[in-house]
mmCIF file as Biopython writes it, N, C-alpha, C and O atoms, coordinates in Angstrom:
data_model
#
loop_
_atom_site.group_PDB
_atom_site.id
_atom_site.type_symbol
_atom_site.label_atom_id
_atom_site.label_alt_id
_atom_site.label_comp_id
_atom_site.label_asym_id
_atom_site.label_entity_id
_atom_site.label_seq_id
_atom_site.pdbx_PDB_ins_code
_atom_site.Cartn_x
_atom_site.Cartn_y
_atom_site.Cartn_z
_atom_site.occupancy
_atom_site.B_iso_or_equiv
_atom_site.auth_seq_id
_atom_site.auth_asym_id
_atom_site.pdbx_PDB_model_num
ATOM 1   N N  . UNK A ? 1  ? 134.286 151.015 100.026 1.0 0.0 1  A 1 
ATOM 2   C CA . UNK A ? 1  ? 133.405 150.223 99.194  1.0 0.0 1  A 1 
ATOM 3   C C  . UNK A ? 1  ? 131.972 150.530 99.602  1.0 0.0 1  A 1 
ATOM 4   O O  . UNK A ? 1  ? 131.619 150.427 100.777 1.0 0.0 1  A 1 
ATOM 5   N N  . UNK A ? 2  ? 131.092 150.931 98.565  1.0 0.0 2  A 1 
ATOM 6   C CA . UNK A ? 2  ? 129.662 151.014 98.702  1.0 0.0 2  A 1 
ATOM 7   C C  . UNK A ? 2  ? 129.052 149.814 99.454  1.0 0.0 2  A 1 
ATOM 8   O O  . UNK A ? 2  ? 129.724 148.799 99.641  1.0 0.0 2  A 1 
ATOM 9   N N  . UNK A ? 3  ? 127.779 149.927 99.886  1.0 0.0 3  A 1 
ATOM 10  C CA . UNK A ? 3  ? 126.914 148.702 100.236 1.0 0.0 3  A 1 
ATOM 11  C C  . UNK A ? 3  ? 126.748 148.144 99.262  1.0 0.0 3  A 1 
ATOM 12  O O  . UNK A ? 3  ? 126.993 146.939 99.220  1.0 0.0 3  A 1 
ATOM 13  N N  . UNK A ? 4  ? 126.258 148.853 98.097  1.0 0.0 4  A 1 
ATOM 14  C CA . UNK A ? 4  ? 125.513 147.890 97.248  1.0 0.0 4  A 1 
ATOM 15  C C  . UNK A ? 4  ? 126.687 147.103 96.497  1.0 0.0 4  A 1 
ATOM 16  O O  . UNK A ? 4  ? 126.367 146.139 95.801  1.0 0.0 4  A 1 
ATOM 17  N N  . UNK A ? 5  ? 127.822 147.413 96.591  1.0 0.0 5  A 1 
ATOM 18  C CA . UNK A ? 5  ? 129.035 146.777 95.820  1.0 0.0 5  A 1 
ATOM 19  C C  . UNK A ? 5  ? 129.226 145.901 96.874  1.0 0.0 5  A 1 
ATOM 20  O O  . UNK A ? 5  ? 129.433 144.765 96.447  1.0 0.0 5  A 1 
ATOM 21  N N  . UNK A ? 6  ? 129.243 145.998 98.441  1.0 0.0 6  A 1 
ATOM 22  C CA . UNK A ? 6  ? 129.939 144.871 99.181  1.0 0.0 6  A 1 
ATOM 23  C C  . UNK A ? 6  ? 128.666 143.883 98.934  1.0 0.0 6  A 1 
ATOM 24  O O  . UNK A ? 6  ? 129.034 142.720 98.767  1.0 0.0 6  A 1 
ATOM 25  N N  . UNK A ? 7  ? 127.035 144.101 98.862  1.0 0.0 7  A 1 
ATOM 26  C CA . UNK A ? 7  ? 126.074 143.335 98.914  1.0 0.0 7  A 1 
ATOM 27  C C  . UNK A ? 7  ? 126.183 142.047 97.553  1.0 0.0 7  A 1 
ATOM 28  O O  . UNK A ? 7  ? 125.996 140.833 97.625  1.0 0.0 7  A 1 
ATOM 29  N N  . UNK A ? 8  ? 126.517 142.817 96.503  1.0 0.0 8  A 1 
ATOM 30  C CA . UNK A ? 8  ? 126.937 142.436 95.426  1.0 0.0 8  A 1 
ATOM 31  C C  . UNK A ? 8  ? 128.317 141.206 94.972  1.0 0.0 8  A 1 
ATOM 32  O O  . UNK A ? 8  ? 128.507 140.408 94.054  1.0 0.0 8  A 1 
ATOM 33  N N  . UNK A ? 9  ? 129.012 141.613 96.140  1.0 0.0 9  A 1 
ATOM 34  C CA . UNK A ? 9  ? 130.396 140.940 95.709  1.0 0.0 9  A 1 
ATOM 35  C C  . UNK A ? 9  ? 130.235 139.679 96.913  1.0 0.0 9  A 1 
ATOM 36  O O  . UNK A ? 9  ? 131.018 138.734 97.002  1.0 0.0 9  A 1 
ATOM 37  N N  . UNK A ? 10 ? 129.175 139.877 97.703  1.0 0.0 10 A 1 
ATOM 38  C CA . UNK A ? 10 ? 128.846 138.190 98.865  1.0 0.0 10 A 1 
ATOM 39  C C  . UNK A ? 10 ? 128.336 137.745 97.725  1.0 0.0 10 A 1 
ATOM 40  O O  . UNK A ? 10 ? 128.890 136.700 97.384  1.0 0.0 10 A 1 
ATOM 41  N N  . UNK A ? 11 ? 127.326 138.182 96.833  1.0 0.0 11 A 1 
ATOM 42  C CA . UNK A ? 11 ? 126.144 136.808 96.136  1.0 0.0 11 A 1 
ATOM 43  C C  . UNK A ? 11 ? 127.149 136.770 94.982  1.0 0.0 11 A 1 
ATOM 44  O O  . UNK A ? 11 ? 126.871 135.713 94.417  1.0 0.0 11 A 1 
ATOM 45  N N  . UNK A ? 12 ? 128.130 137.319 94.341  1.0 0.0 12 A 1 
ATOM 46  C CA . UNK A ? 12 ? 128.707 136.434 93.883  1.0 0.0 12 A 1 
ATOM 47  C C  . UNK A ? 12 ? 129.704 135.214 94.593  1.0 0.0 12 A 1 
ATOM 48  O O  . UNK A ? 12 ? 129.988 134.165 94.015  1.0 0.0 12 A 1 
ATOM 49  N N  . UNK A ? 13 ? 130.070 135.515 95.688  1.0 0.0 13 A 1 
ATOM 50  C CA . UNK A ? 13 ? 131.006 134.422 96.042  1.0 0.0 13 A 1 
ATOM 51  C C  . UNK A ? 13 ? 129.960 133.349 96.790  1.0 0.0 13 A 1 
ATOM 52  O O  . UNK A ? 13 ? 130.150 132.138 96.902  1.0 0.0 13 A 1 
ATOM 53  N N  . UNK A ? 14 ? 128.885 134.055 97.241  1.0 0.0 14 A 1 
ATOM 54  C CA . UNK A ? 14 ? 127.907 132.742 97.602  1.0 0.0 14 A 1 
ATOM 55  C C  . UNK A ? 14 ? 127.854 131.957 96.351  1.0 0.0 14 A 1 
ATOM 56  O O  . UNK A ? 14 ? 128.448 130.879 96.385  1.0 0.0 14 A 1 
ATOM 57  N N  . UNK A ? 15 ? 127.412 132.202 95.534  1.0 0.0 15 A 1 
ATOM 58  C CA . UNK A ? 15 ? 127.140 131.939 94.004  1.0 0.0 15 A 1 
ATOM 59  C C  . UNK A ? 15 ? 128.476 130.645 93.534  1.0 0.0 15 A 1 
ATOM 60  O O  . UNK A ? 15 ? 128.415 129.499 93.091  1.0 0.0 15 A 1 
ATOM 61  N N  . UNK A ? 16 ? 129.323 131.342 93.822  1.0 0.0 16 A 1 
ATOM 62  C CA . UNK A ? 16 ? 130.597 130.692 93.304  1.0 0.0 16 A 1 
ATOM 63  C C  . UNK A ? 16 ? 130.908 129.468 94.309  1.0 0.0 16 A 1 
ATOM 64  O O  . UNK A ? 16 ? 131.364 128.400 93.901  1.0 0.0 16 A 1 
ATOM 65  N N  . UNK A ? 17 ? 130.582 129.761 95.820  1.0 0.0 17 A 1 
ATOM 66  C CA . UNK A ? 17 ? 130.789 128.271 96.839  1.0 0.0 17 A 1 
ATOM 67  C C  . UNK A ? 17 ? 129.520 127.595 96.451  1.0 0.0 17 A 1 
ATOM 68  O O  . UNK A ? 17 ? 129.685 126.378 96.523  1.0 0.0 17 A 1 
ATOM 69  N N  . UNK A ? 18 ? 128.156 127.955 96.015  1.0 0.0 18 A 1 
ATOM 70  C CA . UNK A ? 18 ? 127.033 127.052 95.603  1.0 0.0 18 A 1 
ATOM 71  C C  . UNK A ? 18 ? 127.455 126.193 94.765  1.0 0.0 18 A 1 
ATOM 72  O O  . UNK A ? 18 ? 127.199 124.992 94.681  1.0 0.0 18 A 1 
ATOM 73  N N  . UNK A ? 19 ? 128.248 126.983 94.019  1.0 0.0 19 A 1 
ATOM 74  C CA . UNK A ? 19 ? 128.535 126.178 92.129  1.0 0.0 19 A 1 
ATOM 75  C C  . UNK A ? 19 ? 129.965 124.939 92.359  1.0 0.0 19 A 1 
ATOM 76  O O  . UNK A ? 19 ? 130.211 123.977 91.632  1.0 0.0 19 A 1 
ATOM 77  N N  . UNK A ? 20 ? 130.642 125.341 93.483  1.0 0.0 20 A 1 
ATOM 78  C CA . UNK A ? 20 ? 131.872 124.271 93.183  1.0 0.0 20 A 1 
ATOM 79  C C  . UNK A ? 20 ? 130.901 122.992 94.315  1.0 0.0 20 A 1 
ATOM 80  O O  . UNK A ? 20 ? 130.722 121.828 93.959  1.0 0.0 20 A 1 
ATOM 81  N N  . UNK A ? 21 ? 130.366 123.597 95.733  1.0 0.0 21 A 1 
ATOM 82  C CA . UNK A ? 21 ? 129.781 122.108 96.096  1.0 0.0 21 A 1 
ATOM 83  C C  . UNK A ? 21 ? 128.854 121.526 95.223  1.0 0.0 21 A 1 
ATOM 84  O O  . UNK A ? 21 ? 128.840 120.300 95.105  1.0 0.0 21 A 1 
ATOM 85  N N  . UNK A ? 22 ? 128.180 122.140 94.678  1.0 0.0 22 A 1 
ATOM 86  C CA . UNK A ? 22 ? 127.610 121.304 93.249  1.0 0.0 22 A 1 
ATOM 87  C C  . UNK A ? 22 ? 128.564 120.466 92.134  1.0 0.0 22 A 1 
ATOM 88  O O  . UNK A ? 22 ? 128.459 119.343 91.641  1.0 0.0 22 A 1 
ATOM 89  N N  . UNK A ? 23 ? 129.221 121.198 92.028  1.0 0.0 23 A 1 
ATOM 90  C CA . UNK A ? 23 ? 130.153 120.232 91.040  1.0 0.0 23 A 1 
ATOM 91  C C  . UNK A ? 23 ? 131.195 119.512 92.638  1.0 0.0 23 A 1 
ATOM 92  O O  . UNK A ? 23 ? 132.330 119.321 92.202  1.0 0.0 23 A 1 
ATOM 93  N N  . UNK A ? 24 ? 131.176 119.338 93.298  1.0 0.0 24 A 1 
ATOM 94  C CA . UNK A ? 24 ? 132.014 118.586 94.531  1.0 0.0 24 A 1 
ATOM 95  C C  . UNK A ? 24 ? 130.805 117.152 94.639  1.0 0.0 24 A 1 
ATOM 96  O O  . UNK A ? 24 ? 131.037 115.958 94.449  1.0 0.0 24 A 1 
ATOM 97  N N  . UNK A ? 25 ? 129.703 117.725 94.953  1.0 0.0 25 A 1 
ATOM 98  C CA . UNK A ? 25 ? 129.140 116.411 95.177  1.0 0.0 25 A 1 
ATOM 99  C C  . UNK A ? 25 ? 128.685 115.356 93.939  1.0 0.0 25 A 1 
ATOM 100 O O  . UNK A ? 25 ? 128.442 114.165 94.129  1.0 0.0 25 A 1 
ATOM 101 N N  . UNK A ? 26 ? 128.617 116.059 92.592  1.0 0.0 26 A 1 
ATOM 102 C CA . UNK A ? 26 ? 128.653 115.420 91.565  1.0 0.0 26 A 1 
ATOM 103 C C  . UNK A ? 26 ? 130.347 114.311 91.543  1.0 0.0 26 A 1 
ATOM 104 O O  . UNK A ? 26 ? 130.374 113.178 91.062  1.0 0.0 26 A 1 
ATOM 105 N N  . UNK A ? 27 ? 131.211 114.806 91.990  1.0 0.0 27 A 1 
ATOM 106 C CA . UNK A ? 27 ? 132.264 114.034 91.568  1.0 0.0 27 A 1 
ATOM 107 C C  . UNK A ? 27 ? 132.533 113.212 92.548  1.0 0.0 27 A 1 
ATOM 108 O O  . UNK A ? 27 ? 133.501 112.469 92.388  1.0 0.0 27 A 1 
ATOM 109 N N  . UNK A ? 28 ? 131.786 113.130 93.758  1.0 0.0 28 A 1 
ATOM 110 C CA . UNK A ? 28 ? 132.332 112.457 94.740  1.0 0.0 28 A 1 
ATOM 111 C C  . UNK A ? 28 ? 132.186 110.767 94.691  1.0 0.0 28 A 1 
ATOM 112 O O  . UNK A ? 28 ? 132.862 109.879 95.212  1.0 0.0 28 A 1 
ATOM 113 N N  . UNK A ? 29 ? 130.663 110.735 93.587  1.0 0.0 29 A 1 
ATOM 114 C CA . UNK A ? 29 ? 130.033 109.708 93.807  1.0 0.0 29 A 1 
ATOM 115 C C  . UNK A ? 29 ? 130.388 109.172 93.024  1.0 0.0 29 A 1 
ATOM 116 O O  . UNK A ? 29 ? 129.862 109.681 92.034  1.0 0.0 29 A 1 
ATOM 117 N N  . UNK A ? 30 ? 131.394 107.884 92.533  1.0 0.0 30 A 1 
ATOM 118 C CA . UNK A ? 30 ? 131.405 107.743 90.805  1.0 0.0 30 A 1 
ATOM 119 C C  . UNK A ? 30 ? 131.241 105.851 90.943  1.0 0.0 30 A 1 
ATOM 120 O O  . UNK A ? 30 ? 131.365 105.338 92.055  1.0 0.0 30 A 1 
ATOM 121 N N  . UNK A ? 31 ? 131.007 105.124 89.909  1.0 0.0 31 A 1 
ATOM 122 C CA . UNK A ? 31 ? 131.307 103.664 89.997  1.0 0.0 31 A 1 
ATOM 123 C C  . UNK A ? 31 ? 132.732 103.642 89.902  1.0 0.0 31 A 1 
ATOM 124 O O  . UNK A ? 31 ? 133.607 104.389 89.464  1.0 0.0 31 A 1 
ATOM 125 N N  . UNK A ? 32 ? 132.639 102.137 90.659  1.0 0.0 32 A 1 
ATOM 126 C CA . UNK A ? 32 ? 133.877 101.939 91.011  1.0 0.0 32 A 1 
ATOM 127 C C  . UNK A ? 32 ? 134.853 101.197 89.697  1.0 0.0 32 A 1 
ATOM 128 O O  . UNK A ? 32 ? 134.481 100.370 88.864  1.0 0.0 32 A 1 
ATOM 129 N N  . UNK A ? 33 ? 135.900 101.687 89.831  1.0 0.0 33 A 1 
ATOM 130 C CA . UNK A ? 33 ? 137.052 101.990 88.942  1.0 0.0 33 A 1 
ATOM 131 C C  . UNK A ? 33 ? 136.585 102.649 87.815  1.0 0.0 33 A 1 
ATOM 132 O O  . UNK A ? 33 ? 136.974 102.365 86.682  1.0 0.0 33 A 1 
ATOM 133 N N  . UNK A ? 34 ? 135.724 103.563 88.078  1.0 0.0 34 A 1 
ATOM 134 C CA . UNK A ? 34 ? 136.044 105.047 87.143  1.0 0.0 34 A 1 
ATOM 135 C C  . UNK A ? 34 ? 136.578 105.657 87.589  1.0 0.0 34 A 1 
ATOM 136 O O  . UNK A ? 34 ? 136.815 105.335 88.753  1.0 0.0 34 A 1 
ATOM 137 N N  . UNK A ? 35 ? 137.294 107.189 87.028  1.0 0.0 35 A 1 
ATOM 138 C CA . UNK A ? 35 ? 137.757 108.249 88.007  1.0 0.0 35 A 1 
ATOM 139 C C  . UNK A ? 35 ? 136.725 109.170 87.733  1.0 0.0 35 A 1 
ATOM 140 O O  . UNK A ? 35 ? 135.995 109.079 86.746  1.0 0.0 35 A 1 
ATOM 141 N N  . UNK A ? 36 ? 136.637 110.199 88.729  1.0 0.0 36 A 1 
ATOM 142 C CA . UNK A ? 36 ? 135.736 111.140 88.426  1.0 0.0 36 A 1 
ATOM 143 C C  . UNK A ? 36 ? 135.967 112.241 87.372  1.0 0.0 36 A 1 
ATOM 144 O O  . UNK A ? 36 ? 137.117 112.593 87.110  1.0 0.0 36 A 1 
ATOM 145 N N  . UNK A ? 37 ? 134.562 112.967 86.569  1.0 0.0 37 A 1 
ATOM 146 C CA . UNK A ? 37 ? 135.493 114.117 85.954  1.0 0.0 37 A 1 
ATOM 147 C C  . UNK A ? 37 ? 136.583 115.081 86.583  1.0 0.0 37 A 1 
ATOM 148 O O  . UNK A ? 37 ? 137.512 115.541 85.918  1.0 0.0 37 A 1 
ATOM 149 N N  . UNK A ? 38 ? 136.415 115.298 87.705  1.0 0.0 38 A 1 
ATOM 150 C CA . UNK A ? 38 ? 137.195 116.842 88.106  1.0 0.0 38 A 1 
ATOM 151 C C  . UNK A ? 38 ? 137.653 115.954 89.653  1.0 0.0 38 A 1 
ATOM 152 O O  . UNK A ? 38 ? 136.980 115.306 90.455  1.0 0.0 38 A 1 
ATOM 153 N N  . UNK A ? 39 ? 138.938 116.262 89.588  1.0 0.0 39 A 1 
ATOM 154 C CA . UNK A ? 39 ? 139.410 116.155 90.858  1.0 0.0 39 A 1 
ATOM 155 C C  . UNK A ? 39 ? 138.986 116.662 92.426  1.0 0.0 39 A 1 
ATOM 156 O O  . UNK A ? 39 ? 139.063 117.886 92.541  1.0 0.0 39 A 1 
ATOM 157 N N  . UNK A ? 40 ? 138.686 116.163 93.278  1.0 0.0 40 A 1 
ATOM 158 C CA . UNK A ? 40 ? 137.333 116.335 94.044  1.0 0.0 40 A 1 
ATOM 159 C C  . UNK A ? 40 ? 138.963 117.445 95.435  1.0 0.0 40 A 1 
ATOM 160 O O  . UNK A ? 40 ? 139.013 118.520 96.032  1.0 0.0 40 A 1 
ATOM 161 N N  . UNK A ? 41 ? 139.757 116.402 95.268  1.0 0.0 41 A 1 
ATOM 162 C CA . UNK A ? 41 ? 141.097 117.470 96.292  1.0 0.0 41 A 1 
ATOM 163 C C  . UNK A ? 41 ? 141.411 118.700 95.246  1.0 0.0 41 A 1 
ATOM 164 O O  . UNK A ? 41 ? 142.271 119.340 95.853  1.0 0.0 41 A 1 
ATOM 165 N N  . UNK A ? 42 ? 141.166 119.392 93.962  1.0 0.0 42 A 1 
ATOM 166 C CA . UNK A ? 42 ? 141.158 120.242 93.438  1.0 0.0 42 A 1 
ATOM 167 C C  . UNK A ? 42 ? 139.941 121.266 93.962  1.0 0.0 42 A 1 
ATOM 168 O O  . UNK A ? 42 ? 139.938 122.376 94.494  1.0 0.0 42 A 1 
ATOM 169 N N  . UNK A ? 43 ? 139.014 120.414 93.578  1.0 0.0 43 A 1 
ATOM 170 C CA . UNK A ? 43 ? 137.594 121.515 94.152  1.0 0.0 43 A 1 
ATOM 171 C C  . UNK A ? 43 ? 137.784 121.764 95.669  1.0 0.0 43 A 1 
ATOM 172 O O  . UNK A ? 43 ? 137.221 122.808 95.997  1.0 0.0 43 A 1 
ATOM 173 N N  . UNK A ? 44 ? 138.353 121.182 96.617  1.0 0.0 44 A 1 
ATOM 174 C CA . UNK A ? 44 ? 137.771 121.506 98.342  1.0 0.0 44 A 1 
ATOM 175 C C  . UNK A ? 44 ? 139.389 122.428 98.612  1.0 0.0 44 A 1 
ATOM 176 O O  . UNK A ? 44 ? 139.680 122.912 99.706  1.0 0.0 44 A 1 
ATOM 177 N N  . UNK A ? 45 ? 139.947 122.484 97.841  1.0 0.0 45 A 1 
ATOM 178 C CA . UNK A ? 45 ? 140.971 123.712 98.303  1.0 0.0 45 A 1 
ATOM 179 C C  . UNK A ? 45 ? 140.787 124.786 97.978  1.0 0.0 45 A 1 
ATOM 180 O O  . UNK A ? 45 ? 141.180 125.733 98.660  1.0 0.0 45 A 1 
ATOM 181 N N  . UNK A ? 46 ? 139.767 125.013 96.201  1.0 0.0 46 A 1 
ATOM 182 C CA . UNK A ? 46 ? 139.462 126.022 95.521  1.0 0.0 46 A 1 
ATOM 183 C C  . UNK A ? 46 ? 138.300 126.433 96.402  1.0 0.0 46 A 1 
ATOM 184 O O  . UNK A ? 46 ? 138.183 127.649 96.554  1.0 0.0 46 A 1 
ATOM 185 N N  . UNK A ? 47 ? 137.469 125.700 96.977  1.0 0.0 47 A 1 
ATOM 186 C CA . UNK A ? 47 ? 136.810 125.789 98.319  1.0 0.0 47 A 1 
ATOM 187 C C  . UNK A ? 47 ? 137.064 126.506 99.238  1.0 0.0 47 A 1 
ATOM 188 O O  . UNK A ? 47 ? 136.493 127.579 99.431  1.0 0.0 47 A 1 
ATOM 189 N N  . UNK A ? 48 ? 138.032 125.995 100.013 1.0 0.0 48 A 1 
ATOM 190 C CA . UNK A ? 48 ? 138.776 126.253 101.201 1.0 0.0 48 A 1 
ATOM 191 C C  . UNK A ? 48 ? 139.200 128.049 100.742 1.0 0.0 48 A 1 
ATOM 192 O O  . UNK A ? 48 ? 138.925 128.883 101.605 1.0 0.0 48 A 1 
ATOM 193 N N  . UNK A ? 49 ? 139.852 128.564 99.403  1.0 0.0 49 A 1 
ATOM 194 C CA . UNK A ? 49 ? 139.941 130.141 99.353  1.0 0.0 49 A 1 
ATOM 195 C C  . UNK A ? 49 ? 139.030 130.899 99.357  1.0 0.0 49 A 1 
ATOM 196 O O  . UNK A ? 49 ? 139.236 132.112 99.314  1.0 0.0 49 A 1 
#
């Protein structure tokens, strides 16, 4: 693999862990007895890969 392809393929996955803790901390916070939009144990495993 080239540099500029391995340089390339971090800022997308930086990109991609920026974008789910963004949508993680949006769902964490919700009033009480709503549910959140997106399942917050869905996002921190899709995380966790």
């Amino acid at each position: 693999m080239k540099l500029a392809e391995a340089l390339q393929e971090r800022a997308d996955l930086n990109r991609t862990i920026k974008e789910l803790r963004d949508r993680l901390d949006r769902v964490v916070l919700v009033q009480e007895g709503e549910k959140p939009v997106e399942d917050p144990v869905e996002l921190l495993s899709e995380l966790d890969k």
